[in-house]
C-alpha positions in Angstrom: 0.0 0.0 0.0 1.2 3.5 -0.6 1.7 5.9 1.8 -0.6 9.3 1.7 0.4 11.7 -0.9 2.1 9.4 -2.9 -0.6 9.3 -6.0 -0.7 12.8 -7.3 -3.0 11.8 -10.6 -5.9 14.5 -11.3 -8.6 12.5 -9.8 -6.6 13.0 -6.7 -5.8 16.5 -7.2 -9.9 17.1 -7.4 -10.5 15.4 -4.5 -8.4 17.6 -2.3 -9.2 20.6 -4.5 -13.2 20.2 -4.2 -12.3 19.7 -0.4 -11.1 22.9 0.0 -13.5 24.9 -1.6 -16.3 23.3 0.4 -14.7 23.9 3.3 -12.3 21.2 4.3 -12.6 18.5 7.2 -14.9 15.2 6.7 -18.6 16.2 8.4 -20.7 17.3 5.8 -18.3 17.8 2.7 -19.3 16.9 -0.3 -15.9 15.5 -1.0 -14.3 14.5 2.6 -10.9 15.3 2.8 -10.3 11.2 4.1 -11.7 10.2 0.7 -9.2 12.5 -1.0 -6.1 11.4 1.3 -7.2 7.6 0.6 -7.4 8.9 -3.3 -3.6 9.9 -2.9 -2.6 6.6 -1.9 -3.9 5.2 -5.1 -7.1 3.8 -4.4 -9.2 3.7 -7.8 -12.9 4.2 -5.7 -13.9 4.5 -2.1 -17.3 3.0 -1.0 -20.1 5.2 -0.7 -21.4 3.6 2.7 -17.7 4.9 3.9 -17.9 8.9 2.4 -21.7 8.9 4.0 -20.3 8.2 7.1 -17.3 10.4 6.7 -19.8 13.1 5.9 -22.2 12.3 9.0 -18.6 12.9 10.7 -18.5 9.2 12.2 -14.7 7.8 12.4 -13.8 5.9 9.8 -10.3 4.5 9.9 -8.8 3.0 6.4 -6.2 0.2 6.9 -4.7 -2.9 5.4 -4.1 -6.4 7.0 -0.8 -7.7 6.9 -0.9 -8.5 3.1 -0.4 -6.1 0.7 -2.8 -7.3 -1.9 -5.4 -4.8 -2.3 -8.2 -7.3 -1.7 -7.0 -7.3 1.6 -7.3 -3.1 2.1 -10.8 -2.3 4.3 -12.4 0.6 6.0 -13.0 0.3 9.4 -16.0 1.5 11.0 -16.2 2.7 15.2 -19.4 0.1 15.4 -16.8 -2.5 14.3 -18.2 -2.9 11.2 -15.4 -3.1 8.0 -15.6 -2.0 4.0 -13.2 -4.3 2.3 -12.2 -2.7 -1.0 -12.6 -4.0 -4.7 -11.3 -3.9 -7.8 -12.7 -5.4 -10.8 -9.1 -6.5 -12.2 -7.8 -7.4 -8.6 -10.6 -9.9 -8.6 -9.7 -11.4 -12.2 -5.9 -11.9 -11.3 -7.5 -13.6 -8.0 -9.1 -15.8 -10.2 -6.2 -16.3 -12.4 -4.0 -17.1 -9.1 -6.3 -19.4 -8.0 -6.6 -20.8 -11.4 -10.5 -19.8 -11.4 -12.0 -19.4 -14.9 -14.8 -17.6 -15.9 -18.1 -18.7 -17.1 -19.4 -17.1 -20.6 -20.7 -14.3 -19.4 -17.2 -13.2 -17.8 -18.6 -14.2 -14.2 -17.1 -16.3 -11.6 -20.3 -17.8 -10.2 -18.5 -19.8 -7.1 -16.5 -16.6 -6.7 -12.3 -16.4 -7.1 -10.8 -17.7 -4.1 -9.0 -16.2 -1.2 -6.1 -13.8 -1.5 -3.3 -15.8 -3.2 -0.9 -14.1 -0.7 -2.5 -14.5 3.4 -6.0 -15.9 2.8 -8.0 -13.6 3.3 -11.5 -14.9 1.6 -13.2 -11.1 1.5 -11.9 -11.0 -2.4 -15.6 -10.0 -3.3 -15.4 -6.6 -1.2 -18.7 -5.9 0.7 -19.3 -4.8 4.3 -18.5 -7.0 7.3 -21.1 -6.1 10.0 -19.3 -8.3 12.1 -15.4 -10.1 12.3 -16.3 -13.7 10.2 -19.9 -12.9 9.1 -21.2 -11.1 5.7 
């Protein structure tokens, strides 16, 4: 994972731009300035339910696992609760690492497999109400 600030694409740089002329800070910001650090360290997308509760000003604390494979990258919520980030072409080279193919429509209907690299079988992303449940 990269650290903050280390993506400077223009996605990221409108992010921290339509931050600032809102007003800065997380609660109630159209664009919360967490989304726009989490943007900078190359993240492609962050979950809505995460900038809605950025916005309500709930903490919300991104981290990764010990793995560096993004599958393994969530949100942590103060309830407990965890976002895990996807990533359409993270999934597929799941797949291909767990020699997963898909079906004709491009789908892997009994899903890709756990992280090639710890385990970790959250590969479809989602939100984790609670530690071993979906």
């Amino acid at each position: 994972m990269s650290d903050k600030y280390s993506n400077g694409d223009l996605m990221t740089a409108f992010a921290f731009l339509a931050n600032a002329l809102s007003g800065g800070s997380d609660a109630g910001q159209a664009f919360p300035y967490s989304d726009a650090e989490d943007l900078s360290r190359g993240l492609r997308f962050i979950p809505g339910e995460v900038t809605e509760a950025q916005r309500r000003g709930e903490p919300v604390r991104f981290a990764d696992q010990h793995c560096s494979h993004p599958c393994c990258w969530y949100w942590q919520f103060s309830d407990g609760s965890r976002t895990y980030y996807w990533d359409r072409g993270d999934y597929e080279q799941i797949a291909n690492a767990n020699g997963k193919r898909p079906d004709e429509l491009g789908r892997y209907p009994d899903g890709v497999g756990p992280c090639p690299d710890c385990g970790n079988e959250h590969t479809r992303g989602g939100h984790i109400e609670r530690e071993g449940t979906v």
